[in-house]
N, C-alpha and C positions, 0 to 999 in steps of 0.2 A: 411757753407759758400756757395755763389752764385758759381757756377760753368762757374764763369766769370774771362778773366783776370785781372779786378780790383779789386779780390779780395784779389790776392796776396801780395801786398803791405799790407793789412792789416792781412795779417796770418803770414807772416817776423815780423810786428811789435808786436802781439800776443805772436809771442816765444821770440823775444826779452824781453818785458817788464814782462815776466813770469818768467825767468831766469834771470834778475836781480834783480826781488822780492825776488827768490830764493837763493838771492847772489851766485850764479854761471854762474859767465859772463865770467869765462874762455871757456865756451862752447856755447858763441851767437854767434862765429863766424861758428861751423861747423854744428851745429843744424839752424840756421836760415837760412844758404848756402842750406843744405838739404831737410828744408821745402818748399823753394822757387822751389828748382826743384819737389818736391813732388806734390806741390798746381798745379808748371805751367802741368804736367802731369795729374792731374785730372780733369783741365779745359779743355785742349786739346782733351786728348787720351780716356778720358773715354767715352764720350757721355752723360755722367750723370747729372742731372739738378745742386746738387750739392754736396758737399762733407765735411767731420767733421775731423775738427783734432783736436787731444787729445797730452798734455804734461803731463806727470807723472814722478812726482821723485822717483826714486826708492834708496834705500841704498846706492847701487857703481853705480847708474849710474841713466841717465836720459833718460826718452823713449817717444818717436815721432810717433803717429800711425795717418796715411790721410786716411780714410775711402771712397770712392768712392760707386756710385749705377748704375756704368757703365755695357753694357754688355760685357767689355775685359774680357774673360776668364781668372782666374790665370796660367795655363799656358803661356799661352799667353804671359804675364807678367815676367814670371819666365823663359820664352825661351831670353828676354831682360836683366834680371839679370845675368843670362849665358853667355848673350854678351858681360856686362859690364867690365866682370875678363879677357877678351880676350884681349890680346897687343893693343897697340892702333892702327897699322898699319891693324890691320885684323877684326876693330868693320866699320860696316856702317856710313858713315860720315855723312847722310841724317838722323840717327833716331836719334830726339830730346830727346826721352823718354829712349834709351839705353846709349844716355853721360847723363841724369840728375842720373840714374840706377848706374851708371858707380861713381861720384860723391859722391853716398849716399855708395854706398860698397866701398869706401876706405875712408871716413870717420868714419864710423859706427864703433864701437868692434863689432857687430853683427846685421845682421838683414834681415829680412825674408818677405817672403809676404803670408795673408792666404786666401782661398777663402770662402768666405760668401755667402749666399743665398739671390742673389738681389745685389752682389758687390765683392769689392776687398778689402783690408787690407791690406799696406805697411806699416812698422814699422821698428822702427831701435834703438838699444840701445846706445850712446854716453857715456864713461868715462872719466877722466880726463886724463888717464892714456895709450890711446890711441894716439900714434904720429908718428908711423910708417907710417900710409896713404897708407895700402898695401889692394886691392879692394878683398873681398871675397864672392863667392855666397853666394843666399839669401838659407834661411829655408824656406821651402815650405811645408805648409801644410793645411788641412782644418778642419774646424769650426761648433761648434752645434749653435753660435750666429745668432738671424737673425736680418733683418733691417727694418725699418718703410718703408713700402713700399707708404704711402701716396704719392697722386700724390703732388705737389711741383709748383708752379705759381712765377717769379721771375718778382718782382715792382719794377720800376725803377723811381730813382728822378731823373732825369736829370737839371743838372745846380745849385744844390744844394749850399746855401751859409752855406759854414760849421760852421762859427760860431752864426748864428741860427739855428743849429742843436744845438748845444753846448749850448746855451742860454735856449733852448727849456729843454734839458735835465736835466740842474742844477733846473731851474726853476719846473719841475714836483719831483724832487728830494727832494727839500725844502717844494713842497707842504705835499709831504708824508712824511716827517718825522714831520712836524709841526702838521699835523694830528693826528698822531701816538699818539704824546705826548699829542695835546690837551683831545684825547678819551680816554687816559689815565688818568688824571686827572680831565677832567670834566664828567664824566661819560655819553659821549654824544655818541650814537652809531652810530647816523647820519654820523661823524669825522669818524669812525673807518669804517664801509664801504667804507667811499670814497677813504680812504685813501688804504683798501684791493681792492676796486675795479682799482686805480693805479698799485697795488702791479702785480696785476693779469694780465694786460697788458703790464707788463716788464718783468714777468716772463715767460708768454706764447711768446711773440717776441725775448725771451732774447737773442739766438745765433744770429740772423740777425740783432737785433740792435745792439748789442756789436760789432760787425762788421766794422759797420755802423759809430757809435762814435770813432772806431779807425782811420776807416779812415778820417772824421769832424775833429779829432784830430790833427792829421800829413800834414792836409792840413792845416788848423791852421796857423800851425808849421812854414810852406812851404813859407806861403803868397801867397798860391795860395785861388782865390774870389768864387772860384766856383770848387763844385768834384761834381760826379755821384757818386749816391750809389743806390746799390741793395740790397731788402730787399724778403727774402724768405718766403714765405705763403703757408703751407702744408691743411690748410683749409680757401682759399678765400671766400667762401661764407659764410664764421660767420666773415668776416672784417667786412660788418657794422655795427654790433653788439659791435665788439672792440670798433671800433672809437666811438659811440655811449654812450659807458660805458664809458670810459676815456673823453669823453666830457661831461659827465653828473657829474660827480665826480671832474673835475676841476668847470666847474661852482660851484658846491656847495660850494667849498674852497674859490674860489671868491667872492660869498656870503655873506662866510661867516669873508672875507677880509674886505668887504664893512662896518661891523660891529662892526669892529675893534677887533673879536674876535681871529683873526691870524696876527703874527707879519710881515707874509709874504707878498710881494706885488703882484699882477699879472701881469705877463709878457708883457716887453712892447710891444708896438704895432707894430713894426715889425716881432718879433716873434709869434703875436698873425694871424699876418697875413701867413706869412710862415706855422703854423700852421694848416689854412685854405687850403693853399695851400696841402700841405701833405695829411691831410684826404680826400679833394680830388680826389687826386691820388691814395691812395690805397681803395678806394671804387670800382674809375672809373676803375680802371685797373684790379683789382679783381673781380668786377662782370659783366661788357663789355669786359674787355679784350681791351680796346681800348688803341693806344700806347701811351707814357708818352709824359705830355705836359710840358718841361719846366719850368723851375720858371720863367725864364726873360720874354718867352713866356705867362706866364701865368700873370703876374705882368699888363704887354703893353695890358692883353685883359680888366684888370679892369678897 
């Protein structure tokens, strides 16, 4: 995740929608309350471009790790979980990061913070079986794990209409699997590249656009016409190589639309344009660095 405050909203809706796949939504309330402080402390406090969080079900319990690439030392950190367990008359009323700290240790059965090389690791194990809400120091310790130290470039759609994002999405979804099937049965390998060269570009982007479609999603949802999303690029200068491949591989499908050899349609023409719009942006902004142009702004300059 972008180490933005927009990105919060969509790592609350991450653990929600993970835990009720999980059928355990007796636990969206203190786990998604936790992450929300977890996420807004890694946008804040860390300095970090961005940060990973992980959900794992374990047997008796469910476990929460926010990974940061901040330089807050763990102590640092673990001097704030110490503050947490203190009365509430005698915690600093000013640190954001010791009431979120504070929150997460009396929710938690357990949990600890470890230090990484190039980061932090806050983690917390949630039961069901937990209802006391009595706040306990973390576990502190450290780690042989290290972190992708890539440097990390954050693209910004600004004005985004999320539901051609959504449009965008279903539509390259259908392509590739119509692919899939036709190189499966008509022994065409043409089909089958294009379709692995989509696969390739959802897999390489996968954490920042899953993101991304959470939030197009709940904006949706909202009835709000327009969000911002941020999309994370740990190697900008191979984006025009992406957009490049993924527009070479939907044309083909289009192509091969035209032919009548895919039951599939191609996207209509606002999406096609939005589309335009997008690679755009993560070209221009990836390999200038120049700041993001709006969609409405960009619409009014066509």
């Amino acid at each position: 995740m972008v180490a933005q405050p927009s990105s919060v909203p969509a790592v609350r809706r991450f653990v929600d929608d993970a835990l009720t796949g999980w059928g355990r939504t007796d636990l969206v309330d203190d786990v998604g309350l936790s992450v929300t402080e977890l996420a807004t402390n890694a946008t804040l406090h860390s300095d970090g471009s961005f940060f990973d969080v992980e959900l794992r079900a374990e047997p008796d319990a469910v476990r929460l790790s926010v990974v940061d690439r901040g330089s807050m030392p763990t102590r640092a950190v673990a001097s704030r979980g110490e503050l947490a367990v203190l009365p509430v008359e005698m915690r600093d009323a000013e640190s954001m990061t010791g009431r979120g700290l504070f929150i997460v240790s009396a929710l938690a059965a357990r949990w600890g913070i470890d230090d990484l090389p190039g980061g932090t690791r806050v983690w917390a194990d949630f039961a069901p079986e937990t209802v006391e809400y009595e706040p306990s120091a973390p576990e502190v310790r450290g780690t042989d794990q290290t972190l992708d130290d890539a440097p990390v470039q954050v693209i910004e759609l600004v004005g985004c209409p999320p539901d051609l994002l959504r449009a965008h999405d279903d539509n390259l979804a259908d392509i590739a699997r119509e692919l899939r099937l036709f190189g499966a049965t008509h022994d065409d390998p043409t089909a089958v590249r294009s379709a692995e060269r989509i696969v390739e570009i959802v897999r390489v982007s996968a954490l920042s656009w899953d993101a991304a479609r959470l939030v197009a999603r709940h904006a949706v949802h909202d009835g709000r016409p327009r969000v911002d999303v941020a999309i994370a690029s740990s190697d900008p200068d191979d984006m025009p190589r992406k957009v490049q491949v993924l527009r070479d591989a939907v044309g083909t499908a289009e192509r091969m639309m035209a032919r009548g050899l895919l039951m599939t349609m191609p996207a209509p023409e606002p999406v096609q344009r939005w589309r335009d719009w997008v690679e755009g942006e993560l070209v221009e902004q990836a390999t200038t660095g120049r700041p993001p142009l709006s969609y409405a702004d960009w619409e009014a300059s066509r």
